[in-house]
N, C-alpha and C positions, 0 to 999 in steps of 0.2 A: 422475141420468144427464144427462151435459149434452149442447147439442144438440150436439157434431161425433159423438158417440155415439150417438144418435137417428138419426142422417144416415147411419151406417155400416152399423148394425144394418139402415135398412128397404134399405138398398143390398144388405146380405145377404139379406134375405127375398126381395126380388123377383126376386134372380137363381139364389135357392137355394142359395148359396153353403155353408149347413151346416145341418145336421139335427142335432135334440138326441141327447145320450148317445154323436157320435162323437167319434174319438181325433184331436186334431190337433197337428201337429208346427206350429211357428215360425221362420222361419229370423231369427234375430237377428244382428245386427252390431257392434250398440253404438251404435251410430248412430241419431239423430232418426226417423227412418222407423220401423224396426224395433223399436225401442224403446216407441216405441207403439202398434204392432201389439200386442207381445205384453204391455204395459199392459193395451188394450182388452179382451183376450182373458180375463184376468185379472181385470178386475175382471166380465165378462158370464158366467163358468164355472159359476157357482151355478145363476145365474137358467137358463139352458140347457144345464144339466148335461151340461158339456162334461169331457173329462180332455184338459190340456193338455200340450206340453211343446216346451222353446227348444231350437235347433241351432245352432251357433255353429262355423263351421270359421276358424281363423285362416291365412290365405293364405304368414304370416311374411315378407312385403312387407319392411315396416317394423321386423325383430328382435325387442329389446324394448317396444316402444310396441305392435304389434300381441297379443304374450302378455300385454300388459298389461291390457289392452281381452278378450281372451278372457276374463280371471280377473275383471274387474269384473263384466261380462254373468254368470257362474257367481254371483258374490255376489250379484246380484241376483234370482237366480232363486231363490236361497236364501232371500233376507228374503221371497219372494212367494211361497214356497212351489209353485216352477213345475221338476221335472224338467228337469233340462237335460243335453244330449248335446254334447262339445265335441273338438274334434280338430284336432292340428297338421299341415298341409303341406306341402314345401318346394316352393312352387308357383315360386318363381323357377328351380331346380334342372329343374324338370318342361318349363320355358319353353327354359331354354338347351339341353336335352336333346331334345327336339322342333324347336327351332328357328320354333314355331308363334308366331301373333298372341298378346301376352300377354293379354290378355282375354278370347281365346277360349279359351285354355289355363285361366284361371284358373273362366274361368264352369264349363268341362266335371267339374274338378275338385270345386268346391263342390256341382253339382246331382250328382255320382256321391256324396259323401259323405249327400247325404238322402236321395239312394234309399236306400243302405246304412241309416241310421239309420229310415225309413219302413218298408222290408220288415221288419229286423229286429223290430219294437216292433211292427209291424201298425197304424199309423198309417193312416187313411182319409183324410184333406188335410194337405199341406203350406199354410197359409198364407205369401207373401210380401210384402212393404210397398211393390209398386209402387205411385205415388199416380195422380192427375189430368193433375200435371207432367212427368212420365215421358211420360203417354201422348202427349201432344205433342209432347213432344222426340224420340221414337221415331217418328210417323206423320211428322212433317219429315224427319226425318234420312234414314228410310229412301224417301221421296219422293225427294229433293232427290240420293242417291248412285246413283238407280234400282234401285228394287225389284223382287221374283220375283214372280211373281202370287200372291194371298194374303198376300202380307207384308206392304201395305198399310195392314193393318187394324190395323196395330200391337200390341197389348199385348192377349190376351187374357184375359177375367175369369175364365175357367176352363179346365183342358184335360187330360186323361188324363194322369197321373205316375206312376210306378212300382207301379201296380197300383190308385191311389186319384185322387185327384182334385189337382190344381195351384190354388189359388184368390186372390184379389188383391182383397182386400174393401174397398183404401185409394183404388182408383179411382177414386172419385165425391169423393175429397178433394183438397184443392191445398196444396205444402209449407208454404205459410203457415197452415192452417188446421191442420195438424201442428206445428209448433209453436206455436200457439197452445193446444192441447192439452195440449201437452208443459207447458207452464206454468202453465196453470189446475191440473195435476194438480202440482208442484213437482217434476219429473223430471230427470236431468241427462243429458244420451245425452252420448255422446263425439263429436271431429270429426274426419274420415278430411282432412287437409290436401290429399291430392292432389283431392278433390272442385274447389279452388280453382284448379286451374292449367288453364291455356289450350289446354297441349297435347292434350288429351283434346277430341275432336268434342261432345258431349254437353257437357260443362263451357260449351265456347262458345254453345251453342243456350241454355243455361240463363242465363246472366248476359249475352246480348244480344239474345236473340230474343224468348223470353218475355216479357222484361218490356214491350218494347214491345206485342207482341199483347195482353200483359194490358190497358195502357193502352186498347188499343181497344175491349176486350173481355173486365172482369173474369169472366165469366161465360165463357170462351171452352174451358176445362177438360170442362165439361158437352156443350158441341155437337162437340167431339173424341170426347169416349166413346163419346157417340150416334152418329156417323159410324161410328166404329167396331167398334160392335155391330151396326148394320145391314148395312157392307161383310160383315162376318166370318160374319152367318147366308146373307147372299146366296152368298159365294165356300163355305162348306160346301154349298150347294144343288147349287152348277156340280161342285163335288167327286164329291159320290153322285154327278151324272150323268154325269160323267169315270171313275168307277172302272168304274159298269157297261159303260162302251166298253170300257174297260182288260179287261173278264175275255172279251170278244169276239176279240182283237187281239194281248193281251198273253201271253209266254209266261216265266214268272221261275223260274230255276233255285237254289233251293236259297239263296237269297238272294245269291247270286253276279251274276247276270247278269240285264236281261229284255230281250227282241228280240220286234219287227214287222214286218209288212210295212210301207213306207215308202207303198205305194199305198194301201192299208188304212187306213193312219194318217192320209196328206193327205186321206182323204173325209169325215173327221168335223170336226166346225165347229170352229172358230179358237178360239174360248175354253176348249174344252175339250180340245183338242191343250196349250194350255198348262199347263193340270192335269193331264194324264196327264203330261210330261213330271216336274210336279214330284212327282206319286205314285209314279214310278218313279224319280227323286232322293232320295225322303226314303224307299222300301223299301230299295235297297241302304243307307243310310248308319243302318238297324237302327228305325228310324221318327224318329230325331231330327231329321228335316230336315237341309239342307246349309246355312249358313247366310249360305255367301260367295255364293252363285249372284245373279246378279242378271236384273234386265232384260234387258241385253246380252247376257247366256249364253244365257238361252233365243233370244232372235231370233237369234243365233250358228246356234244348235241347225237353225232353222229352214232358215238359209241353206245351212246343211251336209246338209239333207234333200235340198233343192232343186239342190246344184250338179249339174253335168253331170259324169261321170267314171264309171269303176266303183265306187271306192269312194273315201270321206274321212275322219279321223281327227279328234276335236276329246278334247283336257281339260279338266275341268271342276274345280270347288273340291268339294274331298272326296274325293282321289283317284279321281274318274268318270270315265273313258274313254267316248264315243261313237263308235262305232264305225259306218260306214255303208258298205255292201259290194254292191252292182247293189241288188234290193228290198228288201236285208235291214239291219235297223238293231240294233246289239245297245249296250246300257248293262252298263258291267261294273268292276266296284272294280279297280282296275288292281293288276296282282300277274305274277308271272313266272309264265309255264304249266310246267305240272308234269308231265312226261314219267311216262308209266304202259308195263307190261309186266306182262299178267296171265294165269296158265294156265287152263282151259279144258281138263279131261278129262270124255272121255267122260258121253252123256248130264248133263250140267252147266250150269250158268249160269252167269253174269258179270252184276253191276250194276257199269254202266263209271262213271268219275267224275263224266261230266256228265249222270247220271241215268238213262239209255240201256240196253238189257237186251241180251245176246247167249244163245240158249239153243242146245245140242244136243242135238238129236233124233233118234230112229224116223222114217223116214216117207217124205212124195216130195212134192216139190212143182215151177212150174212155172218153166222155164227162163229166161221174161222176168220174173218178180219180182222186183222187186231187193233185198227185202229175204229170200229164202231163198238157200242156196248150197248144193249137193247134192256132199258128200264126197267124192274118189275111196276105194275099199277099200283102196286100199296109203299112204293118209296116212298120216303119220309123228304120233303124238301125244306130249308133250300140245301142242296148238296152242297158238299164244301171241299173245292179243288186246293193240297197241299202240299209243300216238302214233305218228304217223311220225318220221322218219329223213332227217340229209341224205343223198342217193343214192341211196332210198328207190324200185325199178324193180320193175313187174308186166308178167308176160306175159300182154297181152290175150287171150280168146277170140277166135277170129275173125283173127283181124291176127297179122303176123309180127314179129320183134322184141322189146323189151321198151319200155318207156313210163314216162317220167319220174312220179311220183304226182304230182309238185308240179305237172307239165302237164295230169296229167287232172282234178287240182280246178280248176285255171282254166277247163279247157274247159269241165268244168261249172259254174258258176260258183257255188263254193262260198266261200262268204261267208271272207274272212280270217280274221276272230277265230275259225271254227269250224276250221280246219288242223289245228292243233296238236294238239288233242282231240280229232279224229276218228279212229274205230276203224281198226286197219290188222289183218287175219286173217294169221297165217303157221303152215306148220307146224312140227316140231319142231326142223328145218334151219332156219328163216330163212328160207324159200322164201315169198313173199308170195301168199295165194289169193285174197283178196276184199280191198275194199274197198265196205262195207256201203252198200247204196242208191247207191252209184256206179256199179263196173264190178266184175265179174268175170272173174279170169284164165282162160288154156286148162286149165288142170287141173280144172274143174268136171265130174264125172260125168256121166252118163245115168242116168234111172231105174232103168236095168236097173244098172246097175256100182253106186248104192251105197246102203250099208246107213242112213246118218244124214245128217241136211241139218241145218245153221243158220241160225236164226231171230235176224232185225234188229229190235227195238222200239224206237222212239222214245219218251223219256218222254212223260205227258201234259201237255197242257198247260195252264197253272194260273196263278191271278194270285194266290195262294195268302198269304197276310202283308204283299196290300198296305195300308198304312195309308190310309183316305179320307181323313183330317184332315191331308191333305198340305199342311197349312202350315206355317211354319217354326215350331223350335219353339225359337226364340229368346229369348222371352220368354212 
């Protein structure tokens, strides 16, 4: 066993990277990294009765040169006796079709293909071949373009994946000590030629920045990882005590939306207003994190908490809409609202779209409630529970006239983003009766005139699939 193998292995032991007899997946490229990852892996299987096996997705970048490199990596897994899973994409296709960052497109693509091949095989870790060099080039870069809180930390050694564990056991190495590897063992990996070119941010940190900081500082790989195993257990510490605000605070609909009070929100301390922001960035966007957001976005965030008006609108990266409307703040995956019209006969329910219950009942309840509404006997059924309508006029109890809806949520000041989706009562005409926890029309009974009244529930409130490891999960 030679020492960069010695160096890897107690790298994995002390950070527990894998336990004997599980199944792990590799993602290979063909490439010098990857290459020796799943070398290593390869020759330590016995000794730690591992079952292993390579992933190989070709991007089809580069046509034939890239299927060419996918069938090498398959041969070689063949002479080593290693399981291999391989699949073509047409990620360029995927790119002009989205219109999206090619990298970002191409990353989202590859990490979907080994969940796929992970679930499928019941694979417990994905190993990947980020090294030392990576890690730096990553805590720069994302330093230097202004980072989200937690991003910081760069490259983590390990992290929740598709059910099992994400793990990076080449961390504690540096690309030269990978190829040097690569050569004591007689290995030939292939070379991706765009690594070489300037246009790519990362390419320039690698072939101008590094190598100066090495000069200062061959050792300089090591007090990076170390930074950033310490940032990364501290900012997980701030996280738990961010989510537990979050389940005080936070109200998240069905992975759809989550909204706070804005007063509520400015009294808890500054570091961890930043992590719930991104806990609630990286729940809507399904726990992957968002991965454009930066610095700026959140202190945006902040500034759009604080201005003076009724309400303010910000977008964010990841199709996030913030939404800020008098105390009310709502985060919501932007999407067109989807106008609803649901009947409601006798003694019956309703669960309204945004989770929300309307029941009819037996019974009597009190005049100023606002969430009961007591029948008249000669209603006309089946009532029909809706979004509102342009033109959309109730006649107040109490008051003469009729009255714009779109005027009485102002008056009350009902947050924007919730308009559209709030419950409108009519009965079988079109004739508007209620509008729930707002107002109710002059057609509302007396105890004595009617036989059933409806009941308003508000869903509960729940911070219910927020992920705490709200860091990006970019790498």
């Amino acid at each position: 066993m030679t020492g960069f193998s010695n160096k890897v292995k107690r790298f994995i032991i002390d950070h527990g990277l894998v336990k004997p007899n599980e199944k792990i997946l590799i993602g290979v490229s063909g490439g010098p990294d990857s290459l020796a990852l799943l070398h290593f892996f390869a020759s330590i299987r016995s000794e730690w009765d591992l079952e292993i096996a390579a992933a190989h997705l070709d991007h089809m970048f580069r046509g034939g040169e890239s299927l060419r490199e996918m069938e090498y990596v398959e041969q070689i897994c063949k002479k080593w006796n290693v399981p291999f899973f391989g699949k073509r994409a047409d990620v360029p296709r995927a790119i002009s079709e989205s219109g999206g960052n090619p990298q970002t497109v191409a990353r989202e693509i590859r990490y979907r293909f080994f969940r796929e091949v992970m679930q499928n095989n019941r694979f417990q870790r994905l190993a990947l071949a980020h090294h030392g060099d990576d890690q730096i080039e990553t805590i720069l870069m994302r330093l230097v373009r202004g980072t989200a809180v937690g991003s910081a930390a760069g490259i983590r050694v390990s992290r929740p994946f598709a059910g099992g564990i994400l793990i990076r056991p080449f961390l504690c190495v540096t690309r030269e000590e990978i190829l040097s590897y690569l050569k004591e063992e007689d290995l030939q990996p292939v070379f991706d030629s765009s690594n070489e070119k300037d246009i790519y941010t990362r390419n320039r940190y690698r072939k101008y920045v590094l190598p100066y900081l090495k000069r200062e500082n061959p050792r300089i790989h090591c007090h990076f990882q170390q930074f950033s195993e310490e940032l990364a257990a501290d900012d997980d510490y701030l996280m738990e005590l961010a989510g537990k605000k979050m389940g005080e605070i936070v109200s998240c609909e069905r992975g759809f939306s989550c909204s706070f009070s804005v007063r509520k929100f400015l009294d808890i301390p500054r570091p961890l207003q930043r992590r719930c922001i991104q806990l609630i960035l990286n729940y809507l966007n399904e726990g992957e994190g968002v991965r454009d957001v930066t610095s700026e976005h959140i202190h945006t965030v902040f500034r759009m908490l604080n201005k003076p008006g009724p309400s303010v609108e910000l977008h964010l990266p990841g199709k996030i809409r913030m939404i800020r409307s008098y105390d009310s703040c709502l985060f919501t995956k932007e999407r067109e609202p989807q106008p609803y019209d649901l009947l409601l006969e006798k003694e019956g329910s309703l669960l309204l779209p945004n989770g929300d219950e309307i029941k009819l009942l037996q019974g009597k309840s009190s005049s100023r409630d606002p969430n009961f509404f007591r029948l008249p006997k000669h209603v006309k059924f089946p009532l029909h529970v809706r979004s509102r309508k342009n033109g959309d006029r109730i006649q107040l109890k109490g008051e003469g006239g009729k009255k714009k809806i779109k005027s009485l949520f102002i008056e009350k000041k009902i947050p924007v983003y919730l308009r559209d989706r709030w419950p409108i009562v009519t009965d079988a005409d079109g004739e508007i009766l209620w509008v729930p926890s707002v107002r109710k029309s002059a057609h509302e009974a007396s105890d004595e005139e009617t036989l059933f009244i409806l009941q308003y529930k508000k869903r509960a409130i729940t911070t219910g699939g927020l992920n705490q490891n709200g860091h990006s999960s970019g790498h």
